[in-house]
N, C-alpha and C positions, 0 to 999 in steps of 0.2 A: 561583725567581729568587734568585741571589745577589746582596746588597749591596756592593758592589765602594766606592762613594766614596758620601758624603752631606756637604754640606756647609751652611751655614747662611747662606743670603742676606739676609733684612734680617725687620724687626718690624713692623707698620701698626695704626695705632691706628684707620683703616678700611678697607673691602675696597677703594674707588677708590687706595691707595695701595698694597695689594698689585703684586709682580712681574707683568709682563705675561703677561695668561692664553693664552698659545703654549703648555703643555704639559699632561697629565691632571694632573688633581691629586685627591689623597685625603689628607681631613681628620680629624682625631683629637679626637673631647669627652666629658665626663661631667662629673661631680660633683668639685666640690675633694674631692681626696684618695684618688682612683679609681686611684692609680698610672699616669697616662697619660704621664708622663715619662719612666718607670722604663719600660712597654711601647716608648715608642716607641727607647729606647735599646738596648734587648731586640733587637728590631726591626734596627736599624740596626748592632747588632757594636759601640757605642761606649759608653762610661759616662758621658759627660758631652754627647754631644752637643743632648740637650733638661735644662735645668736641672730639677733635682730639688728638691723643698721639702717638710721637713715643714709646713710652715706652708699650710693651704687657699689656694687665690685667689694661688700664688705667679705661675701663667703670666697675663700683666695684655693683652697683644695679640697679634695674628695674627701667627703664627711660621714663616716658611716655609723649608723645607731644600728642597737640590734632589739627587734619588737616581740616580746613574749618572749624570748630566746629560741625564737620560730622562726624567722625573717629579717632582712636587710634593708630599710631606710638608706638612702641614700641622699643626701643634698651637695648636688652638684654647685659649682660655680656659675654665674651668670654669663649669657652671653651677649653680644653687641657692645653697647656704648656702658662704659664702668671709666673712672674715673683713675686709668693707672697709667702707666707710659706704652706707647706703643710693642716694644719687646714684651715686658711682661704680657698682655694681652695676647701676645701670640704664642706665647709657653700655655696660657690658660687654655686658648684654642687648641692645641696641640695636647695636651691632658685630658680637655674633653672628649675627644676624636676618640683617644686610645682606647679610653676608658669604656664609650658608648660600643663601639668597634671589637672588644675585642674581652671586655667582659662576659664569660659563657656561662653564668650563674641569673646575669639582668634580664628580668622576665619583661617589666613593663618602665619606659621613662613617659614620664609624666609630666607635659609641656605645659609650663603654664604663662596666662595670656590674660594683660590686663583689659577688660571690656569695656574700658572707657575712651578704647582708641581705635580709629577704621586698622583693619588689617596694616601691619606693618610687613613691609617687603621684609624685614629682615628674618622674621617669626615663618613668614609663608618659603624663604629658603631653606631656612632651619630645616622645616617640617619634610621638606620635598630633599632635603641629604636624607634626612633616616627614611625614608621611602628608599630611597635608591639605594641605601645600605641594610635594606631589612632591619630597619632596627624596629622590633613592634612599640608602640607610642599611643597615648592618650590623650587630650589635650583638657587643661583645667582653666575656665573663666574663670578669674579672680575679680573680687569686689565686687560681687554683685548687688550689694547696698547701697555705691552708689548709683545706679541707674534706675529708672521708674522699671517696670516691669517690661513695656512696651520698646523703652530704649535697650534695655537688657537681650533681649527677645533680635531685634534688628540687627545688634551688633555681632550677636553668635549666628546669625544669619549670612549675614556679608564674609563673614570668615570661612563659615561651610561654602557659599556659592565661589567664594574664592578660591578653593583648593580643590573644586568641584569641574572646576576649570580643565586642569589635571591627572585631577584623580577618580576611579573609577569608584572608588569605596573609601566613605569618611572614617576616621578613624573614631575608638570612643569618645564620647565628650561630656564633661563633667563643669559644673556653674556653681562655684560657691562664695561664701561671704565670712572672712572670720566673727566678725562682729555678729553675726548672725546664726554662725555655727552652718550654712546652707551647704548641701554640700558633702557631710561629713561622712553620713552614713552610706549616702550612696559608692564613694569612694575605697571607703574600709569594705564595703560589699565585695566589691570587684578586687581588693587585692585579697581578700578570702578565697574568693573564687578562682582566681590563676594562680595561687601562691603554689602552683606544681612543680617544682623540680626532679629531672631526673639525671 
């Protein structure tokens, strides 16, 4: 699939103020600082069309672009450790919940996961809520540039044998690198291919 147009429709600080769910949508989350701006930019052909921040906790509500005027981009908030006071943190939690939970248009959320670090307890809960709430999921290694190929390789290993622990069946998994563009196409493949709604 090529990206032809992506443009940026509005913010919701909850899912009842989200765009009217008429079209698929696939959502984007991880951890403050997981590069999921930089992917989705990656993603999209543009450099600036989801704001970038060194600063954790920069994406604060549900960010929805619309791609080709076919589909629904999504960039979520981050979860875990962001850099805001304890309340707000649990307004974010509670926005994400609704929104993953109870959006009936979200086809695929798209977990992404920096591979420069062992399995984080917080990522491997994450992933086992949307198990237990059906939420169907994909998980994205980020930065794959920096690791040798070898470390690359072990790290998305330890993650699969970790949820493997669990789970009877991995979910898809995707390894890319902005810098590098790794990644892109197999990603736009697969949102080609479920962009089903009915």
């Amino acid at each position: 699939m090529k990206i032809k147009t992506a443009e940026f429709i509005k913010s919701s600080k909850e899912h009842e103020q989200c765009p009217p769910a008429d079209k698929p949508e696939f959502a984007f989350i991880g951890r403050s600082n997981v590069g999921k701006s930089s992917l989705i930019n990656m993603l999209c052909g543009q450099n600036d069309l989801a704001k970038t921040s060194s600063t954790p906790g920069k994406t604060q509500l549900i960010n929805h672009f619309i791609i080709n005027k076919e589909w629904y981009l999504v960039d979520l908030p981050g979860y875990g450790y962001a850099n805001v006071p304890k309340d707000i943190r649990k307004e974010f939690e509670k926005m994400i919940a609704g929104y993953i939970t109870l959006r009936k248009n979200l086809i695929n959320l798209f977990v992404l996961i920096d591979c420069r670090h062992a399995p984080q307890k917080i990522d491997i809960e994450f992933m086992e809520w949307l198990g237990e709430n059906q939420i169907p999921f994909s998980m994205i290694f980020t930065k794959a540039d920096k690791l040798t190929k070898a470390e690359l390789k072990t790290s998305v290993e330890n993650y699969k044998n970790q949820l493997l622990q669990t789970w009877e069946e991995l979910p898809p998994v995707f390894v890319t690198s902005v810098a590098s563009k790794i990644g892109k196409e197999e990603i736009l493949t697969y949102i080609e291919e479920n962009k089903v709604f009915l």
